[in-house]
Wavefront OBJ file of the C-alpha trace (Angstrom):
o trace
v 243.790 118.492 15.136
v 243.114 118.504 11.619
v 240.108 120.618 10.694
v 237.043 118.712 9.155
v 235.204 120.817 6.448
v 231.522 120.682 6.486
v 229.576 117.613 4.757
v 227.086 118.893 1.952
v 224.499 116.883 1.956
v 222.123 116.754 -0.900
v 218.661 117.198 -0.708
v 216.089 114.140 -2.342
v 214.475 114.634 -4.946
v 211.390 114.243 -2.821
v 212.376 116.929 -0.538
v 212.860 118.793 -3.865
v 209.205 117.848 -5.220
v 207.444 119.273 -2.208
v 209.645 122.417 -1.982
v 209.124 123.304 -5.942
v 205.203 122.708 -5.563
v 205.310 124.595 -2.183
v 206.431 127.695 -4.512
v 204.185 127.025 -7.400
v 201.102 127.147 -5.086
v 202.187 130.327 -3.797
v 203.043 131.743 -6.869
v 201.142 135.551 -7.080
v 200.076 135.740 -3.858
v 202.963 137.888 -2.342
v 200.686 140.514 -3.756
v 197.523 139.989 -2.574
v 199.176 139.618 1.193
v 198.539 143.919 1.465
v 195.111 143.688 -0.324
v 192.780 144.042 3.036
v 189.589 143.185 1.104
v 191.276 139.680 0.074
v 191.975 139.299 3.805
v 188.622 139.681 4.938
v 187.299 137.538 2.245
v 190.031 135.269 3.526
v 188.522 135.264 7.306
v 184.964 134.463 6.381
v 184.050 131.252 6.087
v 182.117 130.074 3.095
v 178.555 128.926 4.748
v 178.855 132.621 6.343
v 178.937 134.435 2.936
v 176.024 132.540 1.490
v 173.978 133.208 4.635
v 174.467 136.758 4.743
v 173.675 136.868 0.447
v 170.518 135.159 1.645
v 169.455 137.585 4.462
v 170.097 140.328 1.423
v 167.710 138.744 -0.906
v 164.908 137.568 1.991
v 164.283 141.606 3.005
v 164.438 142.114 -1.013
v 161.283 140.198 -1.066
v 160.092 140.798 2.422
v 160.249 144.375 1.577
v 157.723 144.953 -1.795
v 158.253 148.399 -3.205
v 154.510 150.362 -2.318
v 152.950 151.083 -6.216
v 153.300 155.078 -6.583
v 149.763 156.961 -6.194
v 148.280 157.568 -10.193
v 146.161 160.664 -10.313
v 143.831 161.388 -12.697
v 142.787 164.391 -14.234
v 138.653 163.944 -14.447
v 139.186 165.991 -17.691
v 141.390 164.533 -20.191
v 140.601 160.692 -18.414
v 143.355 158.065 -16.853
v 146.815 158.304 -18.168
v 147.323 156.803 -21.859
v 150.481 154.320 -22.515
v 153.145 155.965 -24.655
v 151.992 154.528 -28.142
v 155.137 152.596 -29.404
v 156.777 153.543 -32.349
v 157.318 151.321 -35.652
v 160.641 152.286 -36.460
v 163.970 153.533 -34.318
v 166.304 156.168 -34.633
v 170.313 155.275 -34.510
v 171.070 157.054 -31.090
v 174.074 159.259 -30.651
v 177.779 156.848 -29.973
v 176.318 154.122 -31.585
v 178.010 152.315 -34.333
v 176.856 152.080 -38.229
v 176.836 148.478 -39.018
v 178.052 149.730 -42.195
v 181.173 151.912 -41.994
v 181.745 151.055 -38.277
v 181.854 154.799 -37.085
v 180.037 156.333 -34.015
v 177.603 158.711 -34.864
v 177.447 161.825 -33.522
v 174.464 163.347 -34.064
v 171.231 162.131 -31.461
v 169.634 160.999 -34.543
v 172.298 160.152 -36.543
v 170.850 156.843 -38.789
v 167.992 154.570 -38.626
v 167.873 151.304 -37.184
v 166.422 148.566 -39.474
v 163.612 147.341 -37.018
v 159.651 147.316 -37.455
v 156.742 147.099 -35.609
v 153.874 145.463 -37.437
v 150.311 146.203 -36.620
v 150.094 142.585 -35.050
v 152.672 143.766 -32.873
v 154.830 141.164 -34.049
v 158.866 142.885 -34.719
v 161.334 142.250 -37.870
v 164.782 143.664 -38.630
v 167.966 142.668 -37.445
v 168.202 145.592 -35.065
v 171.454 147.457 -36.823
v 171.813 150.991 -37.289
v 172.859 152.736 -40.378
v 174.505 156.425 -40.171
v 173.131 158.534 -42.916
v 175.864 158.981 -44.758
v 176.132 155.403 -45.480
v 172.710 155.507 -46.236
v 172.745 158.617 -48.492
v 175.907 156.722 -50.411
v 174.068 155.242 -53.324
v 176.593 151.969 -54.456
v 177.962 151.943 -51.095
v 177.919 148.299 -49.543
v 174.282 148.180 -51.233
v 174.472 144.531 -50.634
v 174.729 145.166 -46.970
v 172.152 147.862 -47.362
v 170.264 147.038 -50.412
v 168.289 149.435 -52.675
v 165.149 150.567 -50.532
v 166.592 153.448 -49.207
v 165.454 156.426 -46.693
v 166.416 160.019 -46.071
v 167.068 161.899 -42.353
v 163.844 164.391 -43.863
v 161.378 161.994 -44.799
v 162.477 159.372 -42.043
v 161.486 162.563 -40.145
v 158.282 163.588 -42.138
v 156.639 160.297 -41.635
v 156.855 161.104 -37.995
v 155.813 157.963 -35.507
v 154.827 155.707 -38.424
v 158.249 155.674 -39.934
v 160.282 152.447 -40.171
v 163.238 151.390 -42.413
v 164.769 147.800 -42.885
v 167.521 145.940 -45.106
v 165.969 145.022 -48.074
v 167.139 141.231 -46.877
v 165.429 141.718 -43.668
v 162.156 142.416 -45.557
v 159.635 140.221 -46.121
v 157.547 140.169 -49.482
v 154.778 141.945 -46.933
v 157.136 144.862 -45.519
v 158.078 144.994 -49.406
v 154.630 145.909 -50.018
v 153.685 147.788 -46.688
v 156.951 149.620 -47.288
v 155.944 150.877 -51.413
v 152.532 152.169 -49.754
v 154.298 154.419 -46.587
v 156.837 155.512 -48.884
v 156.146 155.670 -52.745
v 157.950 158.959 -53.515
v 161.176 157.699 -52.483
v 160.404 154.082 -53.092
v 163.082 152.069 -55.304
l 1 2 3 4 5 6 7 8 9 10 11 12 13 14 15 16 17 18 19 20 21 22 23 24 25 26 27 28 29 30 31 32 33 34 35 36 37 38 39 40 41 42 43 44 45 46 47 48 49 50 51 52 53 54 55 56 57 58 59 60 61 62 63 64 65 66 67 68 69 70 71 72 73 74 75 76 77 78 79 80 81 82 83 84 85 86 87 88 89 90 91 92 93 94 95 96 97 98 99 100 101 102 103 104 105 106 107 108 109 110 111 112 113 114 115 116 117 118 119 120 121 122 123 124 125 126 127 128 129 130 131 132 133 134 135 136 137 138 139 140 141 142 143 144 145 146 147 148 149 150 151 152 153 154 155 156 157 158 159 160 161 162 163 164 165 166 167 168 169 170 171 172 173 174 175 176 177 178 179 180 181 182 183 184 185
């Protein structure tokens, strides 16, 4: 008896289709089969994780946080607000809009931001290291030519404030020539 060899036969390109997309969709997640957090996600149902989320935020607001008792001292009368100050210091690891680098020192620049008297704010709210500041031609466009130092930022005390001469308006101009004429530009 003559030995008949095995017929090949050819899968369709159907068969093909579903067996490629079969391995796209499970592209990746070989991985994520030891990941035991992805299982559990996984196990819960959708409507379940909402629910729970819910119960989370109704004893949030079930649950208001009791005010803290204020004493006062009948001498010096009910606590005072912190008066808020005009100007801002450039905070230590910030960066100077300017050259870029962080600044090291806890007051290491000034921030161009005011606080009017009408409590209304102006300034675009970035910092400039001294250096850059104390640089006279440096990027003056950036910085323009009203200019302060780390001493009489420091001098003016709470009052102080500093902006870019384009963040100015012809009142801070003004407002700005009165705090500061000795160094005023």
């Amino acid at each position: 008896a003559a030995a008949t060899a095995p017929v090949v036969v050819a899968p369709t390109a159907e068969e093909e289709a579903k067996k490629l997309q079969q391995m796209w969709q499970n592209l990746g997640k070989s991985w994520q089969a030891d990941v035991p957090a992805l299982k559990e996600m996984e196990a819960k149902p959708a409507k379940k994780k909402k629910k729970e989320a819910a119960e989370v935020n109704k004893e949030k607001i079930d649950k208001p946080e009791t005010p803290k008792p204020v004493t006062i001292d009948l001498e010096k009368g009910p606590p005072q607000a912190k008066e808020k100050t005009t100007g801002k210091w450039l905070p230590k690891n910030c960066l100077c809009a300017v050259c870029r680098n962080k600044v090291r020192e806890e007051k290491g620049g000034v921030v161009c931001r005011r606080r009017r008297e009408d409590g209304t704010d102006g300034g675009c709210r970035r910092g400039v290291c001294w250096k850059c500041m104390a640089t006279p031609l440096a990027e003056s466009e950036k910085i323009g030519k009203l200019r302060t130092s780390q001493a009489d930022f420091e001098k003016m005390g709470a009052t102080a404030w500093w902006m870019h001469e384009a963040c100015m308006s012809a009142e801070d101009t003004r407002d700005y020539a009165r705090m500061a004429p000795a160094w005023y530009v």
